[in-house]
Structure formats: structure tokens, C-alpha cells
NUMARPA-179062 format. One record per residue (C-alpha): residue number from 1; x, y, z. Coordinates in pm, 1 decimal, padded with zeros to 6 digits. Layout:
residues N
<pt><seq>NUM</seq><east>X</east><north>Y</north><up>Z</up></pt>
...
***
This chain:
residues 188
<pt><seq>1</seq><east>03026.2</east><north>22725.1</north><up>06289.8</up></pt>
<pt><seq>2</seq><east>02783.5</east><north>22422.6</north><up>06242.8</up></pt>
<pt><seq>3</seq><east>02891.5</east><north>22074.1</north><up>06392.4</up></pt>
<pt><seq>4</seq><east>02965.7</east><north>21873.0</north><up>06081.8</up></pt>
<pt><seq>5</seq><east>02710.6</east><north>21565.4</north><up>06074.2</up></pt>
<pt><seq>6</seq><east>02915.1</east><north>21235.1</north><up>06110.9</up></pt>
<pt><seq>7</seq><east>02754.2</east><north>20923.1</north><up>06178.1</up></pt>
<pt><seq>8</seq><east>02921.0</east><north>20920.5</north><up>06537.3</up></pt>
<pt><seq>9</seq><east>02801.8</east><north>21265.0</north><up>06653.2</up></pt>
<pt><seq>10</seq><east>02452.5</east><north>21200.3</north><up>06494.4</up></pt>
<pt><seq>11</seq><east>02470.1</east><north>20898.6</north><up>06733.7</up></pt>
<pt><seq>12</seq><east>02589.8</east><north>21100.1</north><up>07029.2</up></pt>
<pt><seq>13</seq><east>02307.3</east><north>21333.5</north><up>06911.2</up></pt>
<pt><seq>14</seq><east>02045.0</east><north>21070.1</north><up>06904.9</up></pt>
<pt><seq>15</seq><east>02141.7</east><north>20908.8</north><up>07245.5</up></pt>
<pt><seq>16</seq><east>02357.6</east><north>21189.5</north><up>07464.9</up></pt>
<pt><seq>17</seq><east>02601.0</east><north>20970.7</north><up>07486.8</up></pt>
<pt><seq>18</seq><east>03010.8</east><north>21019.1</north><up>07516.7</up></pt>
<pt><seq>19</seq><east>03203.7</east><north>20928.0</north><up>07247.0</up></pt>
<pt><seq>20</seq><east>03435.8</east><north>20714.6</north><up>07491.4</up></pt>
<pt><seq>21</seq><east>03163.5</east><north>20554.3</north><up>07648.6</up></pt>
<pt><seq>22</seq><east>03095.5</east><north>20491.9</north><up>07279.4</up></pt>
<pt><seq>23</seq><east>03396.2</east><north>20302.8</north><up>07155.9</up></pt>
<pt><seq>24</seq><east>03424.5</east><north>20103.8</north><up>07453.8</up></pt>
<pt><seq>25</seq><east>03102.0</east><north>19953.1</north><up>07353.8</up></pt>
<pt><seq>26</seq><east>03251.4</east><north>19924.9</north><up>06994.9</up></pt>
<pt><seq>27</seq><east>03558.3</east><north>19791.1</north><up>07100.1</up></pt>
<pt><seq>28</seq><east>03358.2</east><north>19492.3</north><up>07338.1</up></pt>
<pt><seq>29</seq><east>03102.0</east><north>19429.0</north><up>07092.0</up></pt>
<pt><seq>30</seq><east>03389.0</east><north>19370.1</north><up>06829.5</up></pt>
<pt><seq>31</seq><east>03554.1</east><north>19137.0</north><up>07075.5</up></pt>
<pt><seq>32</seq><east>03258.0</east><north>18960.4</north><up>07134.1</up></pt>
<pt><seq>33</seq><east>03161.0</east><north>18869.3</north><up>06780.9</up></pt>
<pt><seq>34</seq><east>03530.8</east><north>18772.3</north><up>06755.9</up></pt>
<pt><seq>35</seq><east>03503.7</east><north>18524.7</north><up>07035.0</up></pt>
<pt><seq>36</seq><east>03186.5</east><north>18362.0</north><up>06954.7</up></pt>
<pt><seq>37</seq><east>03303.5</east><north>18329.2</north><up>06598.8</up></pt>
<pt><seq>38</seq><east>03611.3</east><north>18188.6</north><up>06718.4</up></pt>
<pt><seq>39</seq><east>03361.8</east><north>17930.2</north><up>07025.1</up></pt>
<pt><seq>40</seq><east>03152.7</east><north>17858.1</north><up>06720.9</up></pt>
<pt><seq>41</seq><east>03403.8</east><north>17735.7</north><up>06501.9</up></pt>
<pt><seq>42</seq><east>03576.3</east><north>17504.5</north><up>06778.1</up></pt>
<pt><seq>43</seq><east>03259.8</east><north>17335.4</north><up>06805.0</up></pt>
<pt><seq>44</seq><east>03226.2</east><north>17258.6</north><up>06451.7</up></pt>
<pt><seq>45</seq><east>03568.2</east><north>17127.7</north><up>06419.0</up></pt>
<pt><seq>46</seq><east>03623.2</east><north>16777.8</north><up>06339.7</up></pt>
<pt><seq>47</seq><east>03757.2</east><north>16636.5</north><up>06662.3</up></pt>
<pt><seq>48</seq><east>03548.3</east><north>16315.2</north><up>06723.1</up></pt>
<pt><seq>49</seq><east>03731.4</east><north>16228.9</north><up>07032.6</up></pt>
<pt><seq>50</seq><east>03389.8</east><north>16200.0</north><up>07205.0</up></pt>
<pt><seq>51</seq><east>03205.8</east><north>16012.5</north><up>06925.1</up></pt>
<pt><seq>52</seq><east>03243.5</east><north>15615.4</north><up>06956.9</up></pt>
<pt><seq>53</seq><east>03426.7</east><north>15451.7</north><up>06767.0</up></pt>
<pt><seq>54</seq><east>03342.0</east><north>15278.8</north><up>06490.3</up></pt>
<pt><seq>55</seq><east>03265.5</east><north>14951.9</north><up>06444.0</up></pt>
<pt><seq>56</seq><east>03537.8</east><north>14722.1</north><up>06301.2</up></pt>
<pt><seq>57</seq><east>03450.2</east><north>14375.8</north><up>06162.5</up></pt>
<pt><seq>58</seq><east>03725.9</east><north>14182.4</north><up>06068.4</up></pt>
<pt><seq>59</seq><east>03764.8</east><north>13936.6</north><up>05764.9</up></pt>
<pt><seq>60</seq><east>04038.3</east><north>13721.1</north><up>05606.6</up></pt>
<pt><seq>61</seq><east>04219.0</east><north>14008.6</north><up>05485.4</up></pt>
<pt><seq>62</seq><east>04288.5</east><north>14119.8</north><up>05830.9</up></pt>
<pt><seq>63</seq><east>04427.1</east><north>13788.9</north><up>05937.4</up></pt>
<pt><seq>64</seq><east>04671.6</east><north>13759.7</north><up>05614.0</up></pt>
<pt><seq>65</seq><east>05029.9</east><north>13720.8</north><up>05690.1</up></pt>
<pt><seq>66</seq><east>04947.7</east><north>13761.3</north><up>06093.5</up></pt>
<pt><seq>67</seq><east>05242.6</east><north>13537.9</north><up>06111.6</up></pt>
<pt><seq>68</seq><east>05460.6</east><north>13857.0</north><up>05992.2</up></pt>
<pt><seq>69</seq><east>05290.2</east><north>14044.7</north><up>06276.8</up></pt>
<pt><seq>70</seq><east>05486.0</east><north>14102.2</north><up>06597.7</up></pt>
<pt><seq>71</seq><east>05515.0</east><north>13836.4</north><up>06845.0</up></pt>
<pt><seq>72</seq><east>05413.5</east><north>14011.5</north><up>07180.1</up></pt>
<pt><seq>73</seq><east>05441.9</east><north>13664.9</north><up>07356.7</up></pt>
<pt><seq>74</seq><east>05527.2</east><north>13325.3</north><up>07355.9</up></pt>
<pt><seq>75</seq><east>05439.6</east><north>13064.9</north><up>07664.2</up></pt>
<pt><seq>76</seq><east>05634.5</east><north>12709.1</north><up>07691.6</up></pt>
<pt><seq>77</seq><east>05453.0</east><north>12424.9</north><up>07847.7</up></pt>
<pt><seq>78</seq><east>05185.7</east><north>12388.3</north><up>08083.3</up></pt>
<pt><seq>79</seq><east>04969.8</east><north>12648.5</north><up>08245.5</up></pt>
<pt><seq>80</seq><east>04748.4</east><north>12581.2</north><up>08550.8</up></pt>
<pt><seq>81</seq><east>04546.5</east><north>12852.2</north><up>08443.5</up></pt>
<pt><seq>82</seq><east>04423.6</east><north>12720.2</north><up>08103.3</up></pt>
<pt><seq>83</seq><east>04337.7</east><north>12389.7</north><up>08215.9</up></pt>
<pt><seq>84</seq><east>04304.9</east><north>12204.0</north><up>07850.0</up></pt>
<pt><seq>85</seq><east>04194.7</east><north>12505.2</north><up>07694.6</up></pt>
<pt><seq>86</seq><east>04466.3</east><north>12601.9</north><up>07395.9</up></pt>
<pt><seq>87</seq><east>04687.9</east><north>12248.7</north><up>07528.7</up></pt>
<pt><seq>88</seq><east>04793.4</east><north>12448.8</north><up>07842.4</up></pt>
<pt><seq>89</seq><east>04828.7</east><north>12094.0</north><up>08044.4</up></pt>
<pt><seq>90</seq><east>05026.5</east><north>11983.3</north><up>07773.5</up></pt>
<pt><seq>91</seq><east>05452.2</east><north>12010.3</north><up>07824.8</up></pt>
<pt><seq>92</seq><east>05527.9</east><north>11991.1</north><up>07451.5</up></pt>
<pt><seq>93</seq><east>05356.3</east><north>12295.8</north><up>07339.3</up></pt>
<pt><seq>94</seq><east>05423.4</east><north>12657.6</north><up>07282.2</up></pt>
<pt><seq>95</seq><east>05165.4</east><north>12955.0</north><up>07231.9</up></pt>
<pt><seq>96</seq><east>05312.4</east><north>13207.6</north><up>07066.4</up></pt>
<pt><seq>97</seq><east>05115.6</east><north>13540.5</north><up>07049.1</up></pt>
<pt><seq>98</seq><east>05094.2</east><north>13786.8</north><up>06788.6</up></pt>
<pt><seq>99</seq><east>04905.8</east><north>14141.5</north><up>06739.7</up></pt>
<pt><seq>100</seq><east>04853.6</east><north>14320.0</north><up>06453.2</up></pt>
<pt><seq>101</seq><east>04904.2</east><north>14700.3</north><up>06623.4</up></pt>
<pt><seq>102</seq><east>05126.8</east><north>14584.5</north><up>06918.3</up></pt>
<pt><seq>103</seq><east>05199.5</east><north>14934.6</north><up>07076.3</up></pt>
<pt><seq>104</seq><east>04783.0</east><north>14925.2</north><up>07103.2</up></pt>
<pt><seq>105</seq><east>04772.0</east><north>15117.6</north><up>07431.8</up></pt>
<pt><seq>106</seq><east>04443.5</east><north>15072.4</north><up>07602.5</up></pt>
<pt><seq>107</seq><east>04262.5</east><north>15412.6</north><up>07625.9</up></pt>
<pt><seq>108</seq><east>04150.1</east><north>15638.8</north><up>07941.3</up></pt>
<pt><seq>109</seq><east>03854.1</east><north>15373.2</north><up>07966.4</up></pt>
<pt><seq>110</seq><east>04100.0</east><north>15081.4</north><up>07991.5</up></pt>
<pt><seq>111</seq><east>04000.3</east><north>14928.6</north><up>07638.4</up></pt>
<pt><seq>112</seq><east>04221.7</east><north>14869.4</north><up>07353.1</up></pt>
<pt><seq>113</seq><east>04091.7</east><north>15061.2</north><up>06990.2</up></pt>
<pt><seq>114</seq><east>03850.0</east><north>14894.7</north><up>06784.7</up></pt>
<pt><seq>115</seq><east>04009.5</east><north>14699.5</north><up>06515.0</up></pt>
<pt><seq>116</seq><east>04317.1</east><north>14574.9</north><up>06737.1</up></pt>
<pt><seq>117</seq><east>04360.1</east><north>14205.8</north><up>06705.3</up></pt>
<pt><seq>118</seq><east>04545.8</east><north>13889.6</north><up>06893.1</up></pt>
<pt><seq>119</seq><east>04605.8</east><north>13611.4</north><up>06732.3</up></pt>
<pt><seq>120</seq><east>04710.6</east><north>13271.1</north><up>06927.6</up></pt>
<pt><seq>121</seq><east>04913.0</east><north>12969.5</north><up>06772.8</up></pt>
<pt><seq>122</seq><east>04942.1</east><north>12640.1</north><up>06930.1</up></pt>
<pt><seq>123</seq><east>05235.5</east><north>12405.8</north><up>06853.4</up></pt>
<pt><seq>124</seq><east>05393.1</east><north>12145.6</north><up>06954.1</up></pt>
<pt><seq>125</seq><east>05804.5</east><north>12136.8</north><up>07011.3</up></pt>
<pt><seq>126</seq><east>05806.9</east><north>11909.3</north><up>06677.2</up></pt>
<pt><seq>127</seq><east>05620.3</east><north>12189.9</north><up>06454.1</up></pt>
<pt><seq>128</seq><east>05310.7</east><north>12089.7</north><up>06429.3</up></pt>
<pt><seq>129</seq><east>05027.0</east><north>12291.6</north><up>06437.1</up></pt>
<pt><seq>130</seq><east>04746.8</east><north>12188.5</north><up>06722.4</up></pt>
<pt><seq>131</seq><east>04539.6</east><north>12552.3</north><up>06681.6</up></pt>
<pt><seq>132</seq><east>04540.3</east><north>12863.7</north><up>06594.8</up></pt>
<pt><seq>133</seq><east>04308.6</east><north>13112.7</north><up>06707.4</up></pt>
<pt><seq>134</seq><east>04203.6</east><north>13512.5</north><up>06732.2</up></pt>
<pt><seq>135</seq><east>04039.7</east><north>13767.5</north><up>06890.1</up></pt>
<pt><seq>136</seq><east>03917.9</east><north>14090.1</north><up>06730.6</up></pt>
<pt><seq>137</seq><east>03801.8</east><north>14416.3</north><up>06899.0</up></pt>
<pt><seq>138</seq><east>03504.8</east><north>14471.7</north><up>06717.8</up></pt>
<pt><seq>139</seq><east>03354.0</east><north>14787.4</north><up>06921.0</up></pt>
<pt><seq>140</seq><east>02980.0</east><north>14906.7</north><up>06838.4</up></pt>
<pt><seq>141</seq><east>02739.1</east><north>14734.3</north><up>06975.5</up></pt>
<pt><seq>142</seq><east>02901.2</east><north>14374.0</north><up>06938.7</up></pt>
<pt><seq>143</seq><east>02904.5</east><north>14136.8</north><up>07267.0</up></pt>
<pt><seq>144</seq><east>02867.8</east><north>14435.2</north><up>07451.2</up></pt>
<pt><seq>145</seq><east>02896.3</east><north>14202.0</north><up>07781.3</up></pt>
<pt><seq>146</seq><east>03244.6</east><north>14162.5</north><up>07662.4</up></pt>
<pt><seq>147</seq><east>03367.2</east><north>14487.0</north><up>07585.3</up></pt>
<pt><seq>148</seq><east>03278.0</east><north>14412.8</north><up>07218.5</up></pt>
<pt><seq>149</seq><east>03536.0</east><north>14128.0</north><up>07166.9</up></pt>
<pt><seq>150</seq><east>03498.1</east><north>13874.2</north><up>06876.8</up></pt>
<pt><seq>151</seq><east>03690.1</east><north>13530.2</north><up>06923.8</up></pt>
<pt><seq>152</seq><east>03771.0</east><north>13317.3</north><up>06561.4</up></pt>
<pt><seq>153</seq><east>03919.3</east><north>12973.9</north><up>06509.5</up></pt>
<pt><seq>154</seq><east>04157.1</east><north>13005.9</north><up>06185.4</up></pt>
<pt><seq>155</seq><east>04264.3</east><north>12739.6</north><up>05904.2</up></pt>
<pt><seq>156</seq><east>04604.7</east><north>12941.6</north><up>05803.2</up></pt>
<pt><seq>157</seq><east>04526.8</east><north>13309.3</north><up>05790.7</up></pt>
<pt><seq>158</seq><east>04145.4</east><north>13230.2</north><up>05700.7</up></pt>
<pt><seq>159</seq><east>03872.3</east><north>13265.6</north><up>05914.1</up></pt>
<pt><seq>160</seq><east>03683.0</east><north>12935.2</north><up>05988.4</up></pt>
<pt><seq>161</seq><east>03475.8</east><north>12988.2</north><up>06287.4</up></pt>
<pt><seq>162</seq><east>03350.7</east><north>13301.8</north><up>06458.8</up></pt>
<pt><seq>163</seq><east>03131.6</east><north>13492.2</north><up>06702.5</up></pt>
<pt><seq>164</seq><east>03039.7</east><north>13634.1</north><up>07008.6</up></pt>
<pt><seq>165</seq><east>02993.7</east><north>13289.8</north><up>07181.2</up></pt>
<pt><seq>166</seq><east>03217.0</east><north>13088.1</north><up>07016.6</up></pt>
<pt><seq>167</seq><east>03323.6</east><north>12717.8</north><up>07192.5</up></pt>
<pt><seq>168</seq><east>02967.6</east><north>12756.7</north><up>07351.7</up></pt>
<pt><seq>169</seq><east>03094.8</east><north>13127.9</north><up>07542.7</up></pt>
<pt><seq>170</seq><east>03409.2</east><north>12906.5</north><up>07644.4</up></pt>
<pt><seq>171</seq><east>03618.1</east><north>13232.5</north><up>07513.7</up></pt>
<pt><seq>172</seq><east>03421.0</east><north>13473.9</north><up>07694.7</up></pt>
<pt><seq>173</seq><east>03415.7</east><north>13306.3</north><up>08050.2</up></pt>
<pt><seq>174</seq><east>03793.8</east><north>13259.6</north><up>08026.3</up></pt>
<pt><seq>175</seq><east>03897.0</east><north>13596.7</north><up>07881.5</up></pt>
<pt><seq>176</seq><east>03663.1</east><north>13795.4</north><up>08131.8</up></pt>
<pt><seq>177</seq><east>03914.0</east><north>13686.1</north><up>08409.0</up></pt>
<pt><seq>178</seq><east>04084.1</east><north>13946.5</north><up>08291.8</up></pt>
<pt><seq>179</seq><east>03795.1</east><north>14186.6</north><up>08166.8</up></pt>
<pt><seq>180</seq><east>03848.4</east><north>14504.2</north><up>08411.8</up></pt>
<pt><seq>181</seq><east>04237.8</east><north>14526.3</north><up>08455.8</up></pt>
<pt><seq>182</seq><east>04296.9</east><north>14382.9</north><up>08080.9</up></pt>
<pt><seq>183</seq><east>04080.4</east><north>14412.9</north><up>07844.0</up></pt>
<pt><seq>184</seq><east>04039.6</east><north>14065.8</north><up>07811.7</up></pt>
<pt><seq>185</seq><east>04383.6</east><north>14048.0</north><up>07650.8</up></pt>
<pt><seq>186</seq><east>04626.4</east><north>13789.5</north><up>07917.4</up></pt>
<pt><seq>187</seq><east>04952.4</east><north>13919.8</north><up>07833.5</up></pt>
<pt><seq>188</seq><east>04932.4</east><north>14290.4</north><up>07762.2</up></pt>
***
């Protein structure tokens, strides 16, 4: 009786080798290709939570309504710690504070996400408006010195002054106080 030719036994032929020896080979090289199909396509997928983010410039659209935005804040009277900066010797005026995503949480690197924004108004007790200013986390490679914050001076909800040095770097020196353990952001 001949040994019917099957493309196993022509390989054991070939090679002398045993047909379990064989299929254990078969059975590792099959979980191999699995796994490095499976490595391959985990590395391809589109998690970007190592890419930076990206950059977020802000314009009057993103200050409209920040009035409706929630008030994370408000500070009565004078603070030793402003000095004249936003009327903080001043005992007839509030700051109240607002942010646009106010459960921002900072992230492992202790800095809140690109595109989160403060906004700071100052009244006095009768109403009246003395300032009103923002800051916006503008990421990239913006201020970089300053974890990439941008400072404005608003009219309304409009945009009247901005930059990376605004008030001569006035913003910048203040704010960096709290650069490390805040993110430049006083009450948060």
C-alpha cells in the first residue's frame, strides 16, 4: 500500500520531521501573525493622547455671552495681593469670575486644556463697570514662558486688546505667582 501524497507528509518527507512537532509550529506561527496584526493595529489607532494639543486662538465669538458662563468666583473689596491691579485696593468693588468649561481639570502635567478661558469683571457696588478682562489658554507654541496663556482687555464680549505681553507683561509677572501649583489661574 503506497502512502497517499498529502501536502503534510510530503513536508514530513522533505524535512523528517513529526507531524506534532509540525502543528506546534503551525499553531505558534498562526498566533504570531495574530498578535502582530492585532500590535500593528493598536499602533495605528487614533488615540492622540501623546500628540500636543492643538493650538486654540480665541476670537469674539468665544467671548459672546461669557456673562451666561459659570461664575467660578466672585471677590468683595480689597486684596493685598493685587495691589491696584483689577481695583483690588479699592472697598467698593467686586471681581466676579467666570470660565467658559468650569469643570476644566488641569491634566497629569498640571495645565488646564487648550481653549479653556477666564474671564474677569470689575465693578463697583453701584453697577458700574471699571474692567473687564480674559485670559485664554492658547497652547502651541504661544508665550511658551507662560504655559501658552493669552491675556485680553474686552469692550462687552469683544476683544479690544490682546497678547502675550499685554499691560507691558503686567499679566504675566502677576499670574506666574501662581504658574507651577496653578496654572496661572488664582482661584481654581
Amino acid at each position: 500500500m503506497t502512502k497517499r501524497l498529502t501536502p503534510i507528509n510530503y513536508f514530513r518527507e522533505i524535512f523528517h520531521i513529526n507531524i506534532g512537532v509540525f502543528m506546534i509550529f503551525k499553531l505558534f506561527s498562526s498566533t504570531f501573525i495574530f498578535l502582530s496584526l492585532i500590535i500593528a493595529m493598536n499602533s495605528c489607532s487614533s488615540d492622540n493622547s501623546t500628540e500636543p494639543e492643538k493650538e486654540f486662538i480665541a476670537s469674539n465669538s468665544d467671548f459672546t455671552n461669557w456673562m451666561s458662563w459659570t461664575k467660578t468666583a466672585t471677590k468683595q473689596g480689597p486684596d493685598p495681593a493685587l495691589g491696584e491691579a483689577h481695583s483690588g485696593n479699592d472697598n467698593t468693588v467686586s471681581r466676579l469670575i467666570y470660565m467658559n468649561k468650569p469643570n476644566a481639570t488641569r491634566s497629569s502635567n498640571g495645565q488646564f486644556p487648550n481653549g479653556t478661558i477666564v474671564v474677569k469683571e470689575t465693578k463697583k457696588d453701584d453697577g458700574t463697570i471699571l474692567m473687564v478682562v480674559g485670559m485664554a489658554k492658547r497652547g502651541g507654541n504661544f508665550n511658551k514662558d507662560h504655559n501658552g496663556w493669552e491675556w485680553f482687555m474686552l469692550n462687552g464680549d469683544q476683544i479690544a486688546e490682546r497678547g502675550a505681553n499685554l499691560m507691558n507683561g503686567m499679566c504675566n509677572a502677576c499670574h506666574s505667582a501662581v504658574k507651577s501649583s496653578k496654572d496661572y489661574v488664582f482661584h481654581k
